[in-house]
MINUVO-963893 format. One line per 5 residues: their letters; for each residue x, y, z of N, C-alpha, C. Coordinates in steps of 0.2 Angstrom, whole numbers. Atoms other than C-alpha are relative to their C-alpha. Example, Ala and Ser with C-alpha at 12.3 -4.5 7.8 and 13.67 -1.06 7.14 Angstrom:
! MINUVO-963893
as	4 -6 0 62 -22 39 4 6 0  -4 -6 -1 68 -5 36 -4 5 3
***
This chain:
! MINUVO-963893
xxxxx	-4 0 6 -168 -276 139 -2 6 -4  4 -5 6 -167 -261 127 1 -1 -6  -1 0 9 -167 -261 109 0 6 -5  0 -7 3 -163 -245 97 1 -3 -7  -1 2 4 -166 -246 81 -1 7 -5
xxxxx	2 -4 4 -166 -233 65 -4 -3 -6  2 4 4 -179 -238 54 -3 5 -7  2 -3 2 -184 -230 39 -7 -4 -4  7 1 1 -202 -229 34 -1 0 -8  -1 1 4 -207 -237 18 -8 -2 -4
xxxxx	6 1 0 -226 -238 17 -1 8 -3  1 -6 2 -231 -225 4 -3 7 1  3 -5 -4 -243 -215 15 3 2 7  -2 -2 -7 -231 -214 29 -3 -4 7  0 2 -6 -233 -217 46 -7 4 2
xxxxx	6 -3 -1 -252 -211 48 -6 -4 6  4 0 -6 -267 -215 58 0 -9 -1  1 9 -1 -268 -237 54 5 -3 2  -7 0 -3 -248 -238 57 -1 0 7  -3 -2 -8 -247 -229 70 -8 -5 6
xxxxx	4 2 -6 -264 -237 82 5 -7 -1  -1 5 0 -255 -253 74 7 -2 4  -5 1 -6 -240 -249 83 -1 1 7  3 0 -10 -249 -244 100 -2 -8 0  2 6 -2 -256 -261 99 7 -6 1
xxxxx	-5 4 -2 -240 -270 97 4 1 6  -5 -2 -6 -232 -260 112 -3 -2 4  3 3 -5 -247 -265 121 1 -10 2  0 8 2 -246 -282 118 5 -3 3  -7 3 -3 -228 -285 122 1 2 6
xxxxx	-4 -2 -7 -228 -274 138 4 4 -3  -5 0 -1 -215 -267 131 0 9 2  -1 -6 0 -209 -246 132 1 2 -8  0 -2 7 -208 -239 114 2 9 0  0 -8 4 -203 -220 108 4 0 -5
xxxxx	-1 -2 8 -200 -214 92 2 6 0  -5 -5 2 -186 -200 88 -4 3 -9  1 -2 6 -188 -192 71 2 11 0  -5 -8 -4 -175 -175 73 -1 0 5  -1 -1 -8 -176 -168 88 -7 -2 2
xxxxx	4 2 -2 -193 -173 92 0 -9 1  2 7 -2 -197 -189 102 -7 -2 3  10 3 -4 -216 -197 107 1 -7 3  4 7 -4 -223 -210 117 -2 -4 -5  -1 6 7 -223 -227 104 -9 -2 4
xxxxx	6 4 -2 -241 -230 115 -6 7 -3  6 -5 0 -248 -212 109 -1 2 -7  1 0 8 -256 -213 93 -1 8 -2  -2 -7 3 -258 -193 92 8 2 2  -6 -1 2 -239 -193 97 3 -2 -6
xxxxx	-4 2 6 -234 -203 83 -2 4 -7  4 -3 5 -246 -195 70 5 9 -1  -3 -5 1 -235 -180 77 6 1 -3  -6 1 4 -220 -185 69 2 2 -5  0 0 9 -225 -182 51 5 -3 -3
xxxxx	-5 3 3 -216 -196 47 -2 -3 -6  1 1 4 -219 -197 28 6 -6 -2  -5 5 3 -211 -212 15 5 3 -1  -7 -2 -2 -194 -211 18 3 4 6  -4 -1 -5 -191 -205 34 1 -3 4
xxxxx	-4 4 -4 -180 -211 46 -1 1 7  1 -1 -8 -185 -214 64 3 -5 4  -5 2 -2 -175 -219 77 -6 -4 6  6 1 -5 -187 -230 88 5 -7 3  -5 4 -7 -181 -238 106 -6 -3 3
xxxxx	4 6 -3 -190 -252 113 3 -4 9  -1 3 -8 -190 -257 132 -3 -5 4  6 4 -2 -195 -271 140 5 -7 0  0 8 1 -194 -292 143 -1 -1 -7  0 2 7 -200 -295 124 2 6 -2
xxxxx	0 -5 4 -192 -280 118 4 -1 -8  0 3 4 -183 -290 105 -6 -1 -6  8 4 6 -201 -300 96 -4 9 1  2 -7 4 -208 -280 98 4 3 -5  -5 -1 7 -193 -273 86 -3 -3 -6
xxxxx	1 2 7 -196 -285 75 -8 1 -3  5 0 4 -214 -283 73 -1 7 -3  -2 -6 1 -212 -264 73 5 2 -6  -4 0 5 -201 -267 61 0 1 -8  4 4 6 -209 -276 49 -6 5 -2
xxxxx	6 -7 0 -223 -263 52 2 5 -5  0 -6 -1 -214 -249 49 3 1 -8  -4 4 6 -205 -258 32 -3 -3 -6  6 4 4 -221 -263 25 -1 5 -6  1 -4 6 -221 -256 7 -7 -1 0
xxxx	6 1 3 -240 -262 4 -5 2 5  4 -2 -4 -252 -251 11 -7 -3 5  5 3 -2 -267 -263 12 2 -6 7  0 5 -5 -258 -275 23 1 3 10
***
């Protein structure tokens, strides 16, 4: 199953170094495949200095595709990640 979703990023520091491991670990966990778009640039959702390459500050919109048996429950945790207005969580 693949999953595509456009997400914009809403955690006031962006998508930096605790997001992003926090995403390597969810893609590990599900199995699933993960890459992240943001313009013409795409990275590996498992590669936390590719993600960090994105500079994807609050408010940007990244296009992230999910592959896999549970690529659905990854989406939504990803999701939730990536939607999190509150940085300490």
């Amino acid at each position: 199953m693949k999953i595509q979703k456009d997400i914009k990023i809403k955690n006031p520091q962006g998508l930096h170094a605790r997001p992003a491991a926090l995403l390597v670990q969810i893609a590990n966990k599900h199995g699933v495949d993960v890459t992240l778009q943001k313009g013409n640039t795409v990275v590996d959702g498992k590669s936390i200095m590719g993600i960090l390459m994105l500079e994807a500050g609050k408010g940007s919109v990244v296009r992230v595709t999910v592959e896999g048996e549970s690529a659905e429950s990854a989406m939504e945790e990803i999701q939730q990640l990536l939607e999190n207005e509150d940085p300490t969580e």
